[in-house]
N, C-alpha and C positions, 0 to 999 in steps of 0.2 A: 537548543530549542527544537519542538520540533513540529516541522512545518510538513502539512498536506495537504489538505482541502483547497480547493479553488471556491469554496465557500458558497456556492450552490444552495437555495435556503429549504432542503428537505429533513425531513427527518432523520435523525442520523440513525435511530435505528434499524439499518438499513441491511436487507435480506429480500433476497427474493428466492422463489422455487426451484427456479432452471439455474442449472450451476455455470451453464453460457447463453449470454445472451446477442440476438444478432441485434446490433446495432445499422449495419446497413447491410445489405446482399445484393449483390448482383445476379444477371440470371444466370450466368455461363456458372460462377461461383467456383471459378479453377483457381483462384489465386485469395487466401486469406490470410487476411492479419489477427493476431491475437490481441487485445489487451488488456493487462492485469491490471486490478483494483489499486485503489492508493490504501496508504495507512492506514485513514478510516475505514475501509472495510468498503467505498465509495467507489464506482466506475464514473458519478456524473461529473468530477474533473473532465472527462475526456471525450466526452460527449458531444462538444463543439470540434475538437480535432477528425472525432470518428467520420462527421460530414465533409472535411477537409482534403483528406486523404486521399492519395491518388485511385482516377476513377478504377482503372483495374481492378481494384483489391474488394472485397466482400469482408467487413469489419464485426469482428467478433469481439465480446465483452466476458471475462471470467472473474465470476463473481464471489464473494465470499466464503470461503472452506466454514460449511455450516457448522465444524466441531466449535468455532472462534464468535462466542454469545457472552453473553451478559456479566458471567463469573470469568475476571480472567485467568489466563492460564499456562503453563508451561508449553511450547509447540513449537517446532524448527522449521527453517525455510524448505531444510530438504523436503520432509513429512508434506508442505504443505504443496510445492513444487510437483511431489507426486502424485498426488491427487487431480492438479488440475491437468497433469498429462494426459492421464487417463481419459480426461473430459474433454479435454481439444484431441484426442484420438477418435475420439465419436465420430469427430465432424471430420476430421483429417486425418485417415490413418498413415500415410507416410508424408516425406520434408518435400521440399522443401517448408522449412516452418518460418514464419514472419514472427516477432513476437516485442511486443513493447510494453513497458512500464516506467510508469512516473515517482518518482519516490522509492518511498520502499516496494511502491510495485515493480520497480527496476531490478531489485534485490532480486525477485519471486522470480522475475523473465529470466534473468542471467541464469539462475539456478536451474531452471527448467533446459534452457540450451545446454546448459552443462550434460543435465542427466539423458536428454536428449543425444545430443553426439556420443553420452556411452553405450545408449540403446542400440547407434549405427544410423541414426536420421543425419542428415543432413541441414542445418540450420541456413537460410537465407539471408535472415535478417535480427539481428537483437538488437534492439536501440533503448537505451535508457538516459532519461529526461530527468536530468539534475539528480541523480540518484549518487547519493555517497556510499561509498566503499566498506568493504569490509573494515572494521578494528576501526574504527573515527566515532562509533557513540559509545557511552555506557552505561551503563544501571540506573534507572530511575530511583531505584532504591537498592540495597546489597543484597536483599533476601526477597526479592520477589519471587512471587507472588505467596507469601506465607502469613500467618495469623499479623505477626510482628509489622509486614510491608502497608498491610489492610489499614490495619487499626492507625498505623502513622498516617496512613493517606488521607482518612477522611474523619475520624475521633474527635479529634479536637476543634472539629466543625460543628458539632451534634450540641445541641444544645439545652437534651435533657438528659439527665442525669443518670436515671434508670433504664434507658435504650444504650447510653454508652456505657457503662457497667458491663450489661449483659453484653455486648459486640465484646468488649476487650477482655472476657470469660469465655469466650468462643475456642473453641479448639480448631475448629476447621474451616477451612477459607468458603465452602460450597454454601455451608450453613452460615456464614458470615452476611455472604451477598443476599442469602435468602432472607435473614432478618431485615438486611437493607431493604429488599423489592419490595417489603409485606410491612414495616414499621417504622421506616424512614419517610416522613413527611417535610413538606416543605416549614411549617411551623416549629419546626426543631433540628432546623439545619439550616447553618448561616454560609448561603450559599454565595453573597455579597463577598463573605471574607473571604470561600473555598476558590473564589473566581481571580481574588486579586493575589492571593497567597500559589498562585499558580506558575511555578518558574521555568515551568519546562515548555510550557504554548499549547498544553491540553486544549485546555478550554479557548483558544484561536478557534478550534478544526470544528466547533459544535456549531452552526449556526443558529444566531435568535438565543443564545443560552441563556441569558437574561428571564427567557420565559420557554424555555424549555420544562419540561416535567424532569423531577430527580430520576426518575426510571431509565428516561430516554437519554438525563443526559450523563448516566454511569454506562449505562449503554454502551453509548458510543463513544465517550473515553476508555472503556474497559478493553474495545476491540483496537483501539491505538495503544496502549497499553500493554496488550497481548503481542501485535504484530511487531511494535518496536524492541519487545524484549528477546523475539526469534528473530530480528535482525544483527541486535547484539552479538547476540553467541553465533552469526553463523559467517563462515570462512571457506570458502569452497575448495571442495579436497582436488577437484581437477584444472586444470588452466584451461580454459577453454582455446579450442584449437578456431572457430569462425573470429570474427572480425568483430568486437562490439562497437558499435555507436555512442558514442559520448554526446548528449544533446547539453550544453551548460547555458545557463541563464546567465546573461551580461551583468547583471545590477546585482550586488552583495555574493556576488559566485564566491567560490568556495574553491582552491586549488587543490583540496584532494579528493577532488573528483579525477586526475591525475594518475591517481595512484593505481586503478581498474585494471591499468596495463600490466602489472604484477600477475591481474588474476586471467590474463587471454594472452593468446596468439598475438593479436592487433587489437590496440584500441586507437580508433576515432576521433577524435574530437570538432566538434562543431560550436562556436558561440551564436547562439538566437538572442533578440530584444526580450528583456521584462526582468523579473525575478524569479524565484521561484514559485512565485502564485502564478504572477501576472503573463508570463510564459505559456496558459495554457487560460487564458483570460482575453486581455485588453492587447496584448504582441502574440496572439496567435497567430497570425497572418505569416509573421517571421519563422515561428515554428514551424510550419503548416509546408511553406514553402521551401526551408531546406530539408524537410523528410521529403518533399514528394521528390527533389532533387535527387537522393540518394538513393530512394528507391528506384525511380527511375534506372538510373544505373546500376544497381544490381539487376533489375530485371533484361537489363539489356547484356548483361554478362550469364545470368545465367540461358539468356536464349542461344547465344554466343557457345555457350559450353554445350 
């Protein structure tokens, strides 16, 4: 299944302009943390932590790689990793780098450290929050995202006869999604059945889906969709040489979270109260306070160094 949202009741169509955003700042602003988006395409999981955080740090938010919209799509963590370098280079151009992600946004942070220490930066901090490993998910479907993946996903939902015809006459996936956006109404899509016929927790991560618009909510399954399919395929070609942070949720954890240590130097581990929602939810507190714990002591090592 797969699990991200802390279920925050926004739209999930969710984008904005600035490809970072500052979630708090300090004045001095010598010390920042990064952090990346979850599955959904969402930073407001972390929103509550960002005010948590130990006071030193000036908290950065990197937001959705604008290529990852509406049609999904083929896209790798590398590709997407580099882009947001670039963006946290704006605001910081050399390491130490702080960098956390929850979910598959753990996936994006690790990769970033990765490509980072081949740059010659220096990584401070990576810390990844219930985030599973390389090779533990797979294919939502065998052929995603192509005519064959589309038409399974949502066809036999549609409930006129002459819209699905043409969809599954479709050659190409762009113009697939485009008849969706422009002639898929709620009146001819039984979205009761598309909601309960859902085995993988899509429609968990949409808040309000129930009355969500079909737009908003392909939307925002398409950008879980996307992200979960570049987390599939990706395995990271270098071991990372810093230390990563294992944050694991006590409640229904997951032991190959474990397995991280294949891909670094050191890995961490830490257990905090909650699950994987409730983690960055209703047991922040527990969260909240063994990050400032460990930051803490990195910062006291690297003043030390």
């Amino acid at each position: 299944m797969i699990e991200e949202t802390a279920m925050i009741d926004i739209n999930p169509r969710y984008h904005v302009k600035r490809k970072v955003i500052t979630l708090r700042k300090r004045k001095t602003d010598t010390k920042k943390i990064f952090i990346i988006h979850d599955g959904t395409g969402r930073l407001d999981s972390c929103f509550l932590l960002s005010e948590l955080i130990h006071n030193d740090f000036s908290i950065y938010g990197i937001t959705l790689n604008d290529d990852i919209r509406f049609v999904p799509k083929k896209i790798t963590i590398e590709d997407i990793a580099k882009k947001y370098i670039k963006e946290i280079k704006k605001i910081q151009p050399d390491g130490p780098y702080f960098l956390i992600g929850w979910c598959v946004g753990g996936n994006i942070a690790f990769q970033m450290a990765s490509q980072l220490e081949i740059m010659g930066n220096q990584i401070g901090f990576c810390g990844l929050f219930d985030t599973l490993p390389p090779k533990y998910f797979s294919q939502i479907h065998s052929k995603d995202f192509s005519i064959e993946s589309e038409t399974d996903f949502i066809c036999s939902f549609i409930t006129n006869k002459e819209l699905k015809d043409k969809l599954v006459d479709c050659n190409d996936v762009v113009k697939f999604w485009t008849i969706v956006r422009d002639e898929l109404t709620e009146e001819n899509f039984d979205k009761e059945l598309f909601i309960k016929m859902d085995k993988v927790g899509l429609c968990l991560n949409i808040p309000n889906i129930e009355n969500t618009l079909l737009y908003d909510m392909f939307y925002g399954i398409n950008i879980m969709r996307t992200l979960h399919d570049a987390r599939v395929f990706h395995i990271p070609e270098n071991k990372l040489q810093a230390t990563v942070h294992l944050f694991k949720a006590k409640e229904m954890s997951i032991d190959a979270i474990d397995e991280w240590s294949k891909y670094s130097n050191k890995a961490i581990k830490y257990e905090v109260d909650g699950d994987h929602y409730s983690m960055l939810g209703t047991h922040i507190n527990s969260l909240s306070s063994k990050l400032n714990e460990v930051l803490q002591n990195i910062l006291i090592d690297l003043n030390n160094n």
